[in-house]
C-alpha positions as CSV (number, residue, x, y, z in Angstrom):
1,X,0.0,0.0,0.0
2,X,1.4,3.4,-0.9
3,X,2.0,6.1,2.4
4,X,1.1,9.4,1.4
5,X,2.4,12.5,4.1
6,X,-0.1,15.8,4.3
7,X,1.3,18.8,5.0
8,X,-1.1,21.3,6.2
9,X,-2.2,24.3,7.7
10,X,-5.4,24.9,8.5
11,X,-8.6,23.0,9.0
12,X,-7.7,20.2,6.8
13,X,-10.6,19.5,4.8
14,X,-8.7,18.6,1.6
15,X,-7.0,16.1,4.1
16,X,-10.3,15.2,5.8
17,X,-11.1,14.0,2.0
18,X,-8.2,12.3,0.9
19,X,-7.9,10.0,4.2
20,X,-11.5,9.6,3.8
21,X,-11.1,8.6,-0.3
22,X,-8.3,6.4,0.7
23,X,-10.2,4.5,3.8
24,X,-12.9,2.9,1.1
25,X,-10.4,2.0,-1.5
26,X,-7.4,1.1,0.7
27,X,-5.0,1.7,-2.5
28,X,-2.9,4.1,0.0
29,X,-3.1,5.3,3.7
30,X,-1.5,8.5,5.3
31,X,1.3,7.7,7.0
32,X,2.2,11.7,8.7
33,X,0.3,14.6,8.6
34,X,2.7,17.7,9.4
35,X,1.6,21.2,10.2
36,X,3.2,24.7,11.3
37,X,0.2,25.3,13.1
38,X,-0.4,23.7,16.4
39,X,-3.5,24.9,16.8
40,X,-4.7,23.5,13.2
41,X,-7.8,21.6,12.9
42,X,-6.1,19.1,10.6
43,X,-4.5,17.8,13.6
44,X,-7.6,16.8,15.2
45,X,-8.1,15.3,12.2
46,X,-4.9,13.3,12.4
47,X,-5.8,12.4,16.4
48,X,-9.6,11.6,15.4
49,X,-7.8,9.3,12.7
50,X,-4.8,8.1,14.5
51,X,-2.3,9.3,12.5
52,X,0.8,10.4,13.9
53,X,1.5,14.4,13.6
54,X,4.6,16.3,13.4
55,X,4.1,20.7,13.9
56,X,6.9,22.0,12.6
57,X,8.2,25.5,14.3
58,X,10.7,28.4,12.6
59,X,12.3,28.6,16.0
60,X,13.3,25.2,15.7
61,X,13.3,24.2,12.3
62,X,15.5,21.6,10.7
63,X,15.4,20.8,7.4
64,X,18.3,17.6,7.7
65,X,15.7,16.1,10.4
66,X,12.6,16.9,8.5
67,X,14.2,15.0,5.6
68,X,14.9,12.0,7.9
69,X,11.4,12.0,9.6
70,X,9.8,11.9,6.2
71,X,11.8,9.1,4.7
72,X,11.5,7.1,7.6
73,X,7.9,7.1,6.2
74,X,8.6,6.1,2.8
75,X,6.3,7.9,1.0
76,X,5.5,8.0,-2.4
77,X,3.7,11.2,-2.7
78,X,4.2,14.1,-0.3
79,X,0.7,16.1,-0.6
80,X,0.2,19.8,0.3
81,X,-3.1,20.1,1.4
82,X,-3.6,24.3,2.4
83,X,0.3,24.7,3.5
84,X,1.5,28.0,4.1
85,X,5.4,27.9,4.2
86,X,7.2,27.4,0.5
87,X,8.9,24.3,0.7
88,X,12.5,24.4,1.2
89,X,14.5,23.3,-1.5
90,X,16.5,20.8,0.2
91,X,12.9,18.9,0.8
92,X,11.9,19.5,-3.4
93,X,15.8,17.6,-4.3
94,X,15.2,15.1,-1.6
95,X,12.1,13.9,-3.2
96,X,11.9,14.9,-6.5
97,X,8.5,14.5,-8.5
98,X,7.1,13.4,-5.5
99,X,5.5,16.7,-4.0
100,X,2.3,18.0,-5.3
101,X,0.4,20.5,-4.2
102,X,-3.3,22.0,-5.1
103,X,-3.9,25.7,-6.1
104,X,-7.3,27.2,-5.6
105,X,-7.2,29.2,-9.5
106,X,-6.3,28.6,-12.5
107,X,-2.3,28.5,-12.6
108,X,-0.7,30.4,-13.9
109,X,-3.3,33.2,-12.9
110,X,-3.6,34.3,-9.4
111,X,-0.5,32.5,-8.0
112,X,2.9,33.5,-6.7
113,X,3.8,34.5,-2.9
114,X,1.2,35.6,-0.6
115,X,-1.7,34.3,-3.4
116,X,-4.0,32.0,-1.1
117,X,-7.5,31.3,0.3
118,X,-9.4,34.3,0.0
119,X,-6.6,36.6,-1.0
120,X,-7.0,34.4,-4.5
121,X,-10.6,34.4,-4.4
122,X,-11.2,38.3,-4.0
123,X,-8.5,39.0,-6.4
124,X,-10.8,36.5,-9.0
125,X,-14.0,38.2,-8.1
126,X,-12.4,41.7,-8.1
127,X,-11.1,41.0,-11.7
128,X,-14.6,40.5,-13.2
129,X,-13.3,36.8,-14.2
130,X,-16.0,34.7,-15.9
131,X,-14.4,31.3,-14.4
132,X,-12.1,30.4,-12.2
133,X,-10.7,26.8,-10.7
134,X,-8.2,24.5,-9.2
135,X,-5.1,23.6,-10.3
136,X,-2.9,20.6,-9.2
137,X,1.0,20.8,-9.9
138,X,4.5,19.2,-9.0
139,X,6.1,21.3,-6.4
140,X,9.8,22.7,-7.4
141,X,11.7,25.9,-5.4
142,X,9.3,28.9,-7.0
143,X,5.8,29.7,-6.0
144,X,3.4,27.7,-7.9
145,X,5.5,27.4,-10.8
146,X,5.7,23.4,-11.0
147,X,4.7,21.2,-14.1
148,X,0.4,21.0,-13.9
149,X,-1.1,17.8,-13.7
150,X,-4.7,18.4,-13.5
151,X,-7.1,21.5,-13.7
152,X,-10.6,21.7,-13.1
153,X,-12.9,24.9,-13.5
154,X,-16.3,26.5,-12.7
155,X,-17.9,29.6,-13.4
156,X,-17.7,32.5,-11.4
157,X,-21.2,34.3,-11.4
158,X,-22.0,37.8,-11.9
159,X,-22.9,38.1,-7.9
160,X,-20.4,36.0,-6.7
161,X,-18.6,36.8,-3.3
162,X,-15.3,35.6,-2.6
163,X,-16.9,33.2,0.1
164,X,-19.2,31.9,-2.4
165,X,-16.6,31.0,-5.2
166,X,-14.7,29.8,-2.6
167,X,-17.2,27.1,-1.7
168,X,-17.7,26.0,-5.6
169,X,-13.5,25.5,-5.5
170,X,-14.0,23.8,-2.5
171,X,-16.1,21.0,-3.8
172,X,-13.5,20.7,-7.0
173,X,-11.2,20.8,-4.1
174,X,-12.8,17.8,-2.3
175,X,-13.8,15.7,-5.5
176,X,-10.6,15.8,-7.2
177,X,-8.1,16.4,-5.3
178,X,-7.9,12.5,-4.2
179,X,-8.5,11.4,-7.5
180,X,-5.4,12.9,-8.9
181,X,-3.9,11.3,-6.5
182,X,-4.6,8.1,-7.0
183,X,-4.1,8.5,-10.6
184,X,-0.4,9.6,-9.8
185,X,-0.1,6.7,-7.6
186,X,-1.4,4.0,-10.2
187,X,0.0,5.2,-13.2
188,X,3.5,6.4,-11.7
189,X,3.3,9.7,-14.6
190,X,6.0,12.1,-12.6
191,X,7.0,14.6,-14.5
192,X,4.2,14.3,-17.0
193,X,1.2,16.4,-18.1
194,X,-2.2,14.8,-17.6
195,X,-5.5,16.2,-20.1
196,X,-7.4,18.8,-18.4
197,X,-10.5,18.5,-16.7
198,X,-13.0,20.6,-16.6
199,X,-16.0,20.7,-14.4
C-alpha cells in the first residue's frame, strides 16, 4: 500500500477527504500529517484518525531532520493540502516529482507569494473573471511554478462573493483532489502532463 504525508495548515478539509477517499479504497493510507500550526484543525483530524503528527516550528526548524522523519515514512507522494510555508529546496531535491500540491485558480493566474484562500478568491471576483478553478502541480523551489497535472474549473457568477466561489472550489477541491492522487499513484506519470478537466 502506498503512504502518502499531508502537510497542512489549516482545518484540513482537503486532508479530511483524501484520508476519507483512501479509507474505502485502501490503495494508500497516510502515514504523517505535518503542520506549522499547532492549533490546526487538521491535527484533530490526524488524532480523530490516528495518524501520527509532526508541527513544525521556525524557531526550531530543521530541514536535515525533516528530511529524515519523512523518509523514515517512505512515501511515495508528499501532498500539500492548504500549507502555508514554501517548501524548502532541500525537501523538493530530496524527493523529486514526489511533492504535489493543489492551487485554488487557474495557474498560472492568481498565484505567486502571498496568493492563497481568500486573498485568490477576491483577487478572482475583483477582476470581473468569468471562471475560475483548481489547479494541481508538481512542487519545485518557486511559487506555484511546477509542471500541472490536472485543472478543473467552474464559473464564477455575476454576484459571486469571494466566500461563495470559494465554496464552488471547494467541492472541486474535495472531489478531485484525491483522484489525482490516486491517478499519480497507479499510473506512476511524474513529470508528465495529464489532459485537463474541466467541471
Amino acid at each position: 500500500m502506498h503512504s502518502l504525508i499531508i502537510f497542512a495548515s489549516g482545518a484540513g478539509t482537503n486532508a479530511a477527504a483524501i484520508i476519507d477517499h483512501f479509507k474505502r479504497n485502501q490503495k494508500a493510507h497516510v502515514s504523517l500529517i505535518v503542520s506549522n500550526n499547532a492549533d490546526a484543525g487538521v491535527l484533530g483530524i490526524a488524532k480523530k484518525e490516528e495518524i501520527p503528527f509532526l508541527i513544525l516550528s521556525r524557531k526550531t526548524f530543521n530541514e536535515t531532520l525533516l528530511i529524515e522523519q519523512l523518509s523514515d515514512c517512505n512515501p511515495s507522494l508528499i501532498v500539500l493540502a492548504g500549507f502555508l510555508w514554501k517548501i524548502p529546496d532541500a525537501l523538493t531535491h530530496a524527493f523529486p516529482g514526489k511533492i504535489i500540491n493543489i492551487h485554488p485558480a487557474l495557474l498560472p493566474g492568481y498565484g505567486g507569494k502571498g496568493m492563497y484562500g481568500d486573498k485568490v478568491h477576491n483577487a478572482v471576483v475583483a477582476a470581473k473573471e468569468q471562471e475560475s478553478g483548481i489547479t494541481i502541480h508538481y512542487v519545485n523551489e518557486k511559487y506555484d511554478d511546477g509542471n500541472i497535472i490536472l485543472q478543473a474549473r467552474c464559473t464564477v457568477e455575476g454576484n459571486d462573493t469571494a466566500h461563495d466561489l470559494a465554496k464552488r472550489i471547494h467541492k472541486l477541491e474535495h472531489f478531485y483532489y484525491p483522484r489525482a492522487i490516486e491517478f499519480l499513484l497507479e499510473e506512476n506519470i511524474n513529470g508528465k502532463h495529464s489532459p485537463q478537466m474541466n467541471s
